[in-house]
N, C-alpha and C positions, 0 to 999 in steps of 0.2 A: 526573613526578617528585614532585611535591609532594603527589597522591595517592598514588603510596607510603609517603610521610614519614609521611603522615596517618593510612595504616592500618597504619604499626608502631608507633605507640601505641597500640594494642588489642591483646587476648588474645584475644578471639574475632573471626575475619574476618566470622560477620554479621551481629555491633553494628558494627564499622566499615563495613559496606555499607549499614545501615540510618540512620546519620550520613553517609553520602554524598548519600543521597536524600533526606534529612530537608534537609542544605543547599543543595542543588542545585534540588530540581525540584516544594518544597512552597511554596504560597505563604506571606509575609510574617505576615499573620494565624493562618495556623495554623500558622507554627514557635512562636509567642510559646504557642498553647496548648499544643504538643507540649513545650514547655520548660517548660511545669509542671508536665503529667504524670509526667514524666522525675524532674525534683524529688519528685511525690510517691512516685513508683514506689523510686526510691534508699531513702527513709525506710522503706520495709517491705523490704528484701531484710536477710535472714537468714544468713549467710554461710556456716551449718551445711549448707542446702539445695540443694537443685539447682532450674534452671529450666533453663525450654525459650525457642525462640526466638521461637514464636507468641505466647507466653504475655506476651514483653515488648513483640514486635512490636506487639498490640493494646493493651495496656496504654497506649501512647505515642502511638498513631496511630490506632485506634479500628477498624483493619482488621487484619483476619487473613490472613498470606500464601497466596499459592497454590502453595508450594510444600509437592509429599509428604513431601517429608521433613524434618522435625523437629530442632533441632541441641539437644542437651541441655548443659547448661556450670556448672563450679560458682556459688554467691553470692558467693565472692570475689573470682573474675573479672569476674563482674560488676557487682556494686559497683564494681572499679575504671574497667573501661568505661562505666559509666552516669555517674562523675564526668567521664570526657574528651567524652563527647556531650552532655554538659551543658555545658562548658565551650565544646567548637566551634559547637555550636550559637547559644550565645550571642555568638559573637562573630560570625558569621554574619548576626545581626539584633540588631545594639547599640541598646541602649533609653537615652533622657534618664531619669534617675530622678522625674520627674516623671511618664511616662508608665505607671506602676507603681501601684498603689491602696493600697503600704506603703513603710515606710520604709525607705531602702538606708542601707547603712552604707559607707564606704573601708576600707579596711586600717587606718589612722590612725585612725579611728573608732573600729573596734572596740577594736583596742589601746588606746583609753583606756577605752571601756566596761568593758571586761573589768582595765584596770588591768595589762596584760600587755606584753612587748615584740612587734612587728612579725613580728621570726621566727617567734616561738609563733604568731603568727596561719598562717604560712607554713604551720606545723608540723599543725597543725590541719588546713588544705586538703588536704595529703595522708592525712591522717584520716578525710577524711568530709565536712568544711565545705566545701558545694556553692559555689561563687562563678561570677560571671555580668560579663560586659563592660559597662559604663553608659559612653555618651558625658556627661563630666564637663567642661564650662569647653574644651569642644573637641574634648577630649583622650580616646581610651579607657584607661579605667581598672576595675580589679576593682573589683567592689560585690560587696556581699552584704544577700540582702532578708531583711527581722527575720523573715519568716515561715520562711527558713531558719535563720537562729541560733538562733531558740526550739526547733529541734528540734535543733541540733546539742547544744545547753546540756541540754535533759533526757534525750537518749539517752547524752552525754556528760560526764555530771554532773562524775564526781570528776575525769577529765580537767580540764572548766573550773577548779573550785576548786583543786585540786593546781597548779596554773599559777599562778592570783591568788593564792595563800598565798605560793608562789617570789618571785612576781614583786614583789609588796607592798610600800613603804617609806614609812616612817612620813616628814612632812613634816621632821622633824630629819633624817632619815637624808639625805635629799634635800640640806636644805642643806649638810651636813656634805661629804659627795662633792663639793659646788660649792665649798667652800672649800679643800677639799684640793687639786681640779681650779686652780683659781688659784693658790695657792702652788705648786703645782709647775710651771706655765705660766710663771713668773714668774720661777721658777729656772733656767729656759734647756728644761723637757722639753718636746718635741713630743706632738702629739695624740696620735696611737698608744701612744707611751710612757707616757702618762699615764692610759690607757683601762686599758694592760696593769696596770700599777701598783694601782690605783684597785679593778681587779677582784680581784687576789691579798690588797687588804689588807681589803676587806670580806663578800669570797668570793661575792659575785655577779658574773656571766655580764659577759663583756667588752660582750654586745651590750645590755646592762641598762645598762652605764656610759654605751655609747656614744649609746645614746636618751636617758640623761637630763641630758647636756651638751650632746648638737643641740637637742635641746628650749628649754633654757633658754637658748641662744644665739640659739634664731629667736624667742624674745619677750622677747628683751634686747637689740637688738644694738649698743645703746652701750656697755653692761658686757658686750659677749662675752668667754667666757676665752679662744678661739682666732678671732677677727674674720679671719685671714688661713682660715680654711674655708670661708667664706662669698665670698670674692672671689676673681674669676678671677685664675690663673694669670699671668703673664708669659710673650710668645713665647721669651724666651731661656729661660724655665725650662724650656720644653716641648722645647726644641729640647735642651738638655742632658739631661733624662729620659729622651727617645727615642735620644738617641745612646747613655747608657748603657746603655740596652737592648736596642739593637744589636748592643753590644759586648759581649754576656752576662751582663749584670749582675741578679738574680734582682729579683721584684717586690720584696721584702721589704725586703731592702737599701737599691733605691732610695729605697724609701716613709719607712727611715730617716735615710737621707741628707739627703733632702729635707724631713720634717718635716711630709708628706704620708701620707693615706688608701692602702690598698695598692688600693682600689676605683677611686679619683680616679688612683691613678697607669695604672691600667688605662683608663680613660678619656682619658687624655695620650695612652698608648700608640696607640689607635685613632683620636684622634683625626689623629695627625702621620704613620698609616701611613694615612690613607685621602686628608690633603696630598698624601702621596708619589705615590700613586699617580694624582691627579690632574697631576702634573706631569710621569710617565711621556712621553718621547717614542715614542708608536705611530703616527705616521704611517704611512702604507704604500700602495703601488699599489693601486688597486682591480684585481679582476677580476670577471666574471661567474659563474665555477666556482665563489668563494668562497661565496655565493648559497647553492648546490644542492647542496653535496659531499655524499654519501654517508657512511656509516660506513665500509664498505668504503676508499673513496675518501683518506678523512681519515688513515686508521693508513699507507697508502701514501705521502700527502703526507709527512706527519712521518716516516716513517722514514727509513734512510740514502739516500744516491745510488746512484743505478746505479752496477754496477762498469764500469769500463775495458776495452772489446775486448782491447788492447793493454797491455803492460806499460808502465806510465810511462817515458818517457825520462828521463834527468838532462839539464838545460839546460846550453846551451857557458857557465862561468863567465867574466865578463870579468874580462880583467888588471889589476891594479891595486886592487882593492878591498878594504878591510878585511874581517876575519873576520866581523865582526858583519851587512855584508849580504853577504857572499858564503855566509851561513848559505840565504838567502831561497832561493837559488838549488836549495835541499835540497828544498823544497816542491812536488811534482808540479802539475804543470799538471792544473786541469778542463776534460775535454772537453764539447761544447756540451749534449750530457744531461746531466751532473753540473750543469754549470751555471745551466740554467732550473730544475731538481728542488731547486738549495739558496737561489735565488731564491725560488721559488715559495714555500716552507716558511718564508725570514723573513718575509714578508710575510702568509701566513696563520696566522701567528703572533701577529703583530701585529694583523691584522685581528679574530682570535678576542678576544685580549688587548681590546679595545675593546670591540668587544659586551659583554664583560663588565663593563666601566671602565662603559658606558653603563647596564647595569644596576645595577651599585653604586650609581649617584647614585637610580636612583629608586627603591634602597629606602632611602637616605639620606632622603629627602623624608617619608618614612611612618615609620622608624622612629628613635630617636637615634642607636643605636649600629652602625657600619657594622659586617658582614657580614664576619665574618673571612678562614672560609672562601674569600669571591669574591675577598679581596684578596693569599692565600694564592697562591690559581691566577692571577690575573693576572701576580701577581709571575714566577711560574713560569714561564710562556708569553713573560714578556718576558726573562727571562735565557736561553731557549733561543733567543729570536730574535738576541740581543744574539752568542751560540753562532756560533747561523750565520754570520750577518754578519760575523762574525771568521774564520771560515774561507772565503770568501769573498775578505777583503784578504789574506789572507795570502797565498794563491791568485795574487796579481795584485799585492805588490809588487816585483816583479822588471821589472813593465814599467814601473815608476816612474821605476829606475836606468835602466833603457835608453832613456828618454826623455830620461834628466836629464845623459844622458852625449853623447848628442847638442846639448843647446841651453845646455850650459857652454862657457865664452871666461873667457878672462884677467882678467875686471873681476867675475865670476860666483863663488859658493863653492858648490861642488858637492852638500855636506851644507845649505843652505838650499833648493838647488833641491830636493834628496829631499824634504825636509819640508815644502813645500807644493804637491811632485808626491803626498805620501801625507794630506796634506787634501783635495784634489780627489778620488783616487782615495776616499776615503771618502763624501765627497757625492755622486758619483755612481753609488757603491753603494745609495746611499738611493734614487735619484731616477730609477736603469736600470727599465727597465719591459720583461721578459722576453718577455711575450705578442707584440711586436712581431716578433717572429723576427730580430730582429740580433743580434749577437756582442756580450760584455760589453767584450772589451778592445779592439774599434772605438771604441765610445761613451768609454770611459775614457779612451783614446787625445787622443781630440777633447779632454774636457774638462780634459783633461792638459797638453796645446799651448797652451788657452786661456788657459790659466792664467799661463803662462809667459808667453805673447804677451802678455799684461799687466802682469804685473809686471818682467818684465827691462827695459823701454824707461824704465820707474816709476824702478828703481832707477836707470839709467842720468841720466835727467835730474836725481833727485838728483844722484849724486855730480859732475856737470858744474857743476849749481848752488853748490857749496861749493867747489869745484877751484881752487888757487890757484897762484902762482909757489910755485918752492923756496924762495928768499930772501925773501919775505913769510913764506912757510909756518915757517922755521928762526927769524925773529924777532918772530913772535907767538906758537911754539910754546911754553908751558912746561914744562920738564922734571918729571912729577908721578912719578914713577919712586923707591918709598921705601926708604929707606938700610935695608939688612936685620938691622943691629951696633944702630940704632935699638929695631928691632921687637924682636930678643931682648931687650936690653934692658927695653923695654916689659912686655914679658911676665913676665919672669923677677920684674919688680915686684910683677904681679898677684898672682902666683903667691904672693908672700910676704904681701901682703894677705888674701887668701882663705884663707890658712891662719892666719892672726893671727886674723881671727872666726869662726874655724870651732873653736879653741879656746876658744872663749865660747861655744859651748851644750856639751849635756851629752851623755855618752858615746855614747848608744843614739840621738839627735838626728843624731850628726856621723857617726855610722857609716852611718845611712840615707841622709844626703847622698852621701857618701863611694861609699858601693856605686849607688847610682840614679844621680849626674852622671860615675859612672868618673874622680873626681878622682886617683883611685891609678894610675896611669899602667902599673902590670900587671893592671891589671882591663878589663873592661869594662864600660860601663852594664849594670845587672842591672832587671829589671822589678818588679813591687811585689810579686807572688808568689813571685819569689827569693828576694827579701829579708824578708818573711815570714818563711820556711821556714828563712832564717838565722838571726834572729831567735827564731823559735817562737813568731809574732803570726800575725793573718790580713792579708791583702792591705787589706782595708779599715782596719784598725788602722796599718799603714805610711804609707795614703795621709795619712791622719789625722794621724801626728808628723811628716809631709813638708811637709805643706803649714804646722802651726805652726812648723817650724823654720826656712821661709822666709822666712816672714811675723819672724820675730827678725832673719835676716840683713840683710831689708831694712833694717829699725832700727837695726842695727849700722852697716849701710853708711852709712844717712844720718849718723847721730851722728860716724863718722871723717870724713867726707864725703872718700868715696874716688870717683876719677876714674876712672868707668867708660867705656873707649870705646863707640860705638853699637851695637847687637846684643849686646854682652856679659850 
């Protein structure tokens, strides 16, 4: 897999074979020469010309294939492939900049050298400017050696100057953007807002604003204009960001809402989806098939159950039961194939779902940011198990009632026995282990009885424990039983309160109340996008005069000091 990834960044399949071999099976010393050959060879292609494949082969490696046939491919292809086998290469065999005979430059670096923003340097790399992996303080990081920049800078003169003319500000301009950047920081804008602001009114590049207010905050940070940039997050913050954007809420948005980077909010994102998925429940039976499965094998596992020899029966309904479980009783029985086939598939569901859980952590280890993708498909794999397993109980709550009808008595409430006959029946869903060749609703059965053998005798010695005479019981009982002439009353109170300060804010204020808490007794609660749409605002702008309108009613409340009951 990850040699294909490898060679579909290439235009020709063989520079990407010849960057195969180069990292795989050349030794350490001569990739480091081969990486500079590479380097030279880049600085003379001509992109008007053709080359051949001997021509580069040797050129890098000092040998000439022994294959007859010759692959001819434009300069432009190859120039762009001579940048990716420059690049895999070098990160193949990451060099300390010290062990180099010239000077390397960071990304940072050069963007100041050159007096440009970071992007432009970006911009450039796809250009031409060859860049190479240096182990930095640990860490691998781009470098670039001067002896490539001197050729990037005279092959691409006006390039470089057309960028530091752009990019240029005079040491007034510089401060001038810092002052404006604080007064408007100061007026309530968020970063963002003030990047966008900042760029429109001096007509430089938002990423020009944005490099020269980090800048000046990471060699200022008692006078930073945004100090909360620089400092982590709060868990509830994180947890509010990700819930937002679970609930569809666009980067953009939240990054305004919250007065956060739409980058930083991306990094919240992953960071509280990759929590999540560490606290995934994938427990699961082992087996040994799970091991070896086949391809063939796998698309079998997952797919549907076997059908039914026979046509499903409908089960005898018992008498007495409400509609809502005598629905259950609609649900066909699985026969003993169906039933190890949707075993078996939640479990190698789950089992997949982890192997990959285990590989997420260890490319968490190596890289910052988790692996979308793997958290994409895990998700995936555990809502299909989660699938199964639902159909499964559904499957087998009918034997819950028919246990729960048998071990009900007089002292017993029938609906508590179902609902911890369908907790049990859930656990040992989890915990049946299929491969042993016994029936699901033997084992259920079991753990169904036990259940009850436990707590019926529980509940029993309670109620005996408290169990008292009538005549004790009639006069220590107090009557808490409340007068219902009382409660309208009560009500009918509020009612005239909440509309006294709900005529104290203003038209468009009491209207959004009005439609969102359904105080109009012919309405119903309407959502923030209803109300919008009534309006002719955005949902965001609703939530906006909702929340200050309530933030007035609390103030009103306290000032009348109105006697709210609890929960109200």
């Amino acid at each position: 897999m990850a040699i294909a990834v490898q060679a579909a960044k290439y235009r020709v399949p063989a520079i990407a074979e010849l960057c195969l071999q180069l990292t795989r099976f050349a030794p350490r010393d001569k990739q480091i020469k081969q990486l500079a050959r590479a380097e030279e060879l880049l600085a003379e292609i001509d992109p008007a010309r053709w080359y051949t494949y001997r021509q580069v082969c040797f050129k890098i490696t000092r040998f000439r294939p022994d294959s007859s046939e010759d692959v001819r491919f434009p300069g432009t292809d190859l120039r762009h492939d001579l940048i990716q086998l420059i690049e895999d290469l070098a990160e193949a065999v990451p060099l300390a900049p010290e062990e180099v005979n010239e000077r390397v430059y960071t990304v940072d670096e050069l963007a100041k050298e050159f007096n440009v923003a970071t992007k432009t340097v970006a911009r450039w790399r796809r250009a031409g400017l060859v860049s190479r992996r240096f182990v930095i303080d640990g860490r691998h990081r781009v470098g670039f050696l001067e002896s490539t920049v001197r050729r990037f800078r005279e092959k691409e003169a006006k390039r470089v100057e057309k960028a530091a003319q752009f990019s240029q500000l005079t040491p007034e301009e510089k401060d001038e953007i810092i002052d404006r950047a604080r007064r408007l920081a100061k007026a309530g804008a968020c970063r963002p807002e003030v990047t966008r602001r900042l760029a429109a009114r001096t007509g430089r590049s938002m990423e020009t604003i944005r490099y020269i207010l980090r800048q000046f905050d990471q060699k200022n940070p008692r006078a930073a204009i945004f100090p909360e940039a620089q400092s982590p997050l709060s868990e509830d913050l994180k947890r509010r960001i990700y819930r937002d954007h679970r609930a569809g809420e666009s980067l953009n948005v939240i990054a305004k809402r919250y007065c956060i980077t739409r980058s930083r909010v991306v990094g919240v994102i992953d960071e509280m989806a990759a929590r999540r998925i560490r606290e995934l429940p994938l427990d699961y039976i082992p087996s040994e098939e799970f091991e070896r499965v086949t391809p063939a094998r796998e698309r079998e596992m997952l797919g549907p159950p076997p059908p039914s020899e026979h046509a499903p029966r409908a089960g005898r309904l018992p008498s007495g039961l409400p509609p809502y479980l005598a629905s259950l009783y609609e649900v066909p029985l699985l026969t003993q194939a169906q039933e190890i086939h949707l075993f078996r598939k939640m479990n190698y569901l789950k089992y997949k779902a982890c192997k990959l859980r285990e590989k997420l952590e260890e490319g968490l280890k190596s890289r910052k940011r988790p692996d979308r993708g793997l958290m994409a498909e895990i998700d995936r794999l555990y809502e299909e198990a989660v699938k199964t397993k639902n159909e499964i109980i559904s499957a087998n709550l009918r034997l819950v009632v028919s246990i729960a009808k048998r071990h009900v008595g007089p002292a017993e409430n029938f609906f508590e026995l179902v609902s911890d006959g369908n907790m049990s029946l859930i656990r040992a869903v989890e915990k049946f282990d299929y491969s042993r060749g016994n029936k699901f609703s033997t084992y259920a059965s079991w753990a169904i009885m036990k259940n009850f053998a436990r707590t019926i005798p529980d509940e029993h010695r309670y109620h005996d424990r408290f169990r008292t005479a009538q005549s004790e019981l009639f006069n220590v009982t107090e009557d808490e039983r409340s007068d219902q002439a009382e409660l309208e009353s009560a009500q009918m109170q509020r009612e005239t309160q909440v509309r006294n300060i709900l005529q104290r804010l203003d038209e468009r204020e009491r209207q959004i109340i009005v439609r969102r808490f359904g105080l109009d007794s012919s309405e119903e609660p309407l959502t923030l996008k209803k109300v919008g749409a009534e309006l002719g605002v955005t949902k965001e702008r609703v939530r906006q005069l909702e929340s200050r309108a309530l933030t007035k009613l609390r103030k009103l409340a306290a000032e009348e000091k109105l006697d709210w009951p609890d929960g109200d």
